[in-house]
NUDRENBA-752235 format. One record per residue (C-alpha): x, y, z; residue in three letters. Coordinates in Angstrom, 2 decimals. Each point is the difference from the previous one (the first is absolute). Example, Ala and Ser with C-alpha at 12.3 -4.5 7.8 and 13.67 -1.06 7.14 Angstrom:
2
nuvo u:12.30 | v:-4.50 | w:7.80 | code:ALA
nuvo u:1.37 | v:3.44 | w:-0.66 | code:SER
***
This chain:
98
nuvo u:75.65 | v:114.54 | w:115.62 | code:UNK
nuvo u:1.88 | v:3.04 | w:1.59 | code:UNK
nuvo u:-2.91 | v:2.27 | w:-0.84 | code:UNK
nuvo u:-2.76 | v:-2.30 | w:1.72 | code:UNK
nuvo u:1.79 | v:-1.67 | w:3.05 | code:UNK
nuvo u:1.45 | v:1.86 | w:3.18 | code:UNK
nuvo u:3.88 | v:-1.35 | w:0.89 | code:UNK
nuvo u:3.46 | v:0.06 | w:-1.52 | code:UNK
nuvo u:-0.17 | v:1.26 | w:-3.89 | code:UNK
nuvo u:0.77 | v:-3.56 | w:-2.43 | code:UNK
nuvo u:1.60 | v:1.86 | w:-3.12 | code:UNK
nuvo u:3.42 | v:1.29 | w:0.15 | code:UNK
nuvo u:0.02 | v:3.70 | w:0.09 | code:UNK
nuvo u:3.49 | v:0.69 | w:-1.96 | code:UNK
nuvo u:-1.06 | v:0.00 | w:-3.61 | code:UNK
nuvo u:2.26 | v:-2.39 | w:-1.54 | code:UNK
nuvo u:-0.47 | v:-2.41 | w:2.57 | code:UNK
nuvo u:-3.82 | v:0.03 | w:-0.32 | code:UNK
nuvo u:0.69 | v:0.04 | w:-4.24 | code:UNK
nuvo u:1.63 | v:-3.65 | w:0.98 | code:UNK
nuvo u:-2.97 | v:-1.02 | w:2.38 | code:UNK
nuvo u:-2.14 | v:0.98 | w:-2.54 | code:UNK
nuvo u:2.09 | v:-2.06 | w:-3.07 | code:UNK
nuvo u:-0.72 | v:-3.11 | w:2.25 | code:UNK
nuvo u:-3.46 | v:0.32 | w:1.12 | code:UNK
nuvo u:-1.01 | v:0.24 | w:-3.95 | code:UNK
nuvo u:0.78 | v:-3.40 | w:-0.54 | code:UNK
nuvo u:-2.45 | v:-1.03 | w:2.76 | code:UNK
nuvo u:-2.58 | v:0.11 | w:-2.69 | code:UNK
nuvo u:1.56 | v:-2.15 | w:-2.46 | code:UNK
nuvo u:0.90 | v:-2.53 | w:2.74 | code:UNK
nuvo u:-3.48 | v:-0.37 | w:1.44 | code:UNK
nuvo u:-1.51 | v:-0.53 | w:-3.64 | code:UNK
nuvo u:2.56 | v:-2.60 | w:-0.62 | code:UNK
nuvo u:-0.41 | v:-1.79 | w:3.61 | code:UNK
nuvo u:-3.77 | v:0.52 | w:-0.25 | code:UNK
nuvo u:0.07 | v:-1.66 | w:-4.01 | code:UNK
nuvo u:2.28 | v:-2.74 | w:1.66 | code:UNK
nuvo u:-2.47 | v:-1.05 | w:2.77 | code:UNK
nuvo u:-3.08 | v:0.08 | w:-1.89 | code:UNK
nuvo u:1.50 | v:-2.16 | w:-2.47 | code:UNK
nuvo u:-1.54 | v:-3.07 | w:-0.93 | code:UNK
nuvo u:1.98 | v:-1.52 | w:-2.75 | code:UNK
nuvo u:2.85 | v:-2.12 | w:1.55 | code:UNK
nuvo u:1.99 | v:-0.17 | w:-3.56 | code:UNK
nuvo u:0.07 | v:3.92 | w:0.66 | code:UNK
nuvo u:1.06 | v:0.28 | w:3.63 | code:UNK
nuvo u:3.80 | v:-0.02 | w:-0.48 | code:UNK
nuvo u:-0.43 | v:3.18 | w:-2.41 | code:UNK
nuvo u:-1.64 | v:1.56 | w:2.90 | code:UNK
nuvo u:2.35 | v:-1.03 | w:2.76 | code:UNK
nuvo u:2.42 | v:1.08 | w:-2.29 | code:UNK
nuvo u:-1.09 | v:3.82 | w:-0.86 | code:UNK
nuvo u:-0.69 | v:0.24 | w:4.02 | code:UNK
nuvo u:3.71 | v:-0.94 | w:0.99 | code:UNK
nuvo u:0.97 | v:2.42 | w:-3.28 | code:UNK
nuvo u:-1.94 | v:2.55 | w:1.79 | code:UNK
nuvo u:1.79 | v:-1.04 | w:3.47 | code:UNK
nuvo u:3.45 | v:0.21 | w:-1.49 | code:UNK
nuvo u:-0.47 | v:3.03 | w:-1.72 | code:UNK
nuvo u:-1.10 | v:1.14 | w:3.71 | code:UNK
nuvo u:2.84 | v:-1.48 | w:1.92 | code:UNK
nuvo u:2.13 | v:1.90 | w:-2.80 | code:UNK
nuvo u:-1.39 | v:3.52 | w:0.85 | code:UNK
nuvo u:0.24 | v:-0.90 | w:4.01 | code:UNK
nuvo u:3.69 | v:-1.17 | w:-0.70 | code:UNK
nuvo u:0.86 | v:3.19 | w:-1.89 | code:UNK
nuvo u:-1.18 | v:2.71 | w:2.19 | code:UNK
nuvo u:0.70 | v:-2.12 | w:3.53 | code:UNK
nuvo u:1.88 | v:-3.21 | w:-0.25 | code:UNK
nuvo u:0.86 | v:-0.51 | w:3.44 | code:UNK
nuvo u:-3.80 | v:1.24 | w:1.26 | code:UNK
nuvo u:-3.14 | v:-1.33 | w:0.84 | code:UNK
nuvo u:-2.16 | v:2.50 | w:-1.21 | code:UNK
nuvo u:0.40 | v:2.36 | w:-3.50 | code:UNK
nuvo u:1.48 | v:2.38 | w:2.13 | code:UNK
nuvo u:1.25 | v:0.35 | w:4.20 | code:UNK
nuvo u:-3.09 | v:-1.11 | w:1.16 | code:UNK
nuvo u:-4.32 | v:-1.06 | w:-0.69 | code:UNK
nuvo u:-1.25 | v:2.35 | w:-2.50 | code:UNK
nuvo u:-2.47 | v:0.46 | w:-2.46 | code:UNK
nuvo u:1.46 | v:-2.95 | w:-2.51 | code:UNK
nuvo u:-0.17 | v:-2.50 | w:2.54 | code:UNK
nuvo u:-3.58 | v:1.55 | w:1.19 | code:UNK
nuvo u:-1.06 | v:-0.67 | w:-3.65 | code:UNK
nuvo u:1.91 | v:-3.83 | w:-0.52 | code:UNK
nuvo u:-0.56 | v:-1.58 | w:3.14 | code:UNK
nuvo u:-3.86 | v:-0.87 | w:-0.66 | code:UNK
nuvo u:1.09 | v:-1.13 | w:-3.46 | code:UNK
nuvo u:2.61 | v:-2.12 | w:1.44 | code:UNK
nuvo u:-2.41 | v:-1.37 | w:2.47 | code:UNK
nuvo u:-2.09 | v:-0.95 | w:-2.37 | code:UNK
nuvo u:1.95 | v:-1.69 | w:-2.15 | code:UNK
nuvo u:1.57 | v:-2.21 | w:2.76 | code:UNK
nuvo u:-1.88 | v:-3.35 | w:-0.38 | code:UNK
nuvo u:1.21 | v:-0.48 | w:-3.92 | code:UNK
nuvo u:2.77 | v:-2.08 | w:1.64 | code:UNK
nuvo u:-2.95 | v:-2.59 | w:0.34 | code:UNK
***
């Protein structure tokens, strides 16, 4: 996105930091698959497996978050790339409370 839109620059520029962002936006693959499997599901006797690998995928999230800023909002001191990435995900996956 910081090639192809004008404004402030989403990846961190120190290397280790944007090693980090980078360790946390791979699992927004994995977590869209699994949230994706989860809605289109159609099987009730299977939906608890799927709720379940979605919060495993949360957790293992929250973990990461909780490790590299556990008193922050964001992966690091402010919006970034990460939360560019998750925040459409998250959206998305809002209404499986219902």
């Amino acid at each position: 996105m910081d090639e192809k839109l004008w404004g402030p620059r989403l990846h961190r520029e120190d290397p280790l930091e944007h090693a980090v962002e980078s360790m946390l936006v791979a699992r927004e693959g994995p977590c869209t698959m699994t949230g994706y499997i989860y809605v289109m599901n159609q099987d009730p006797d299977k939906r608890q497996d799927h709720r379940d690998k979605l919060l495993g995928l949360y957790r293992d999230i929250d973990g990461f978050l909780m490790e590299h800023n556990p008193d922050g909002t964001f992966l690091f001191d402010e919006f970034g790339l990460a939360e560019a990435v998750f925040t459409p995900v998250f959206k998305w996956f809002w209404f499986l409370d219902y």
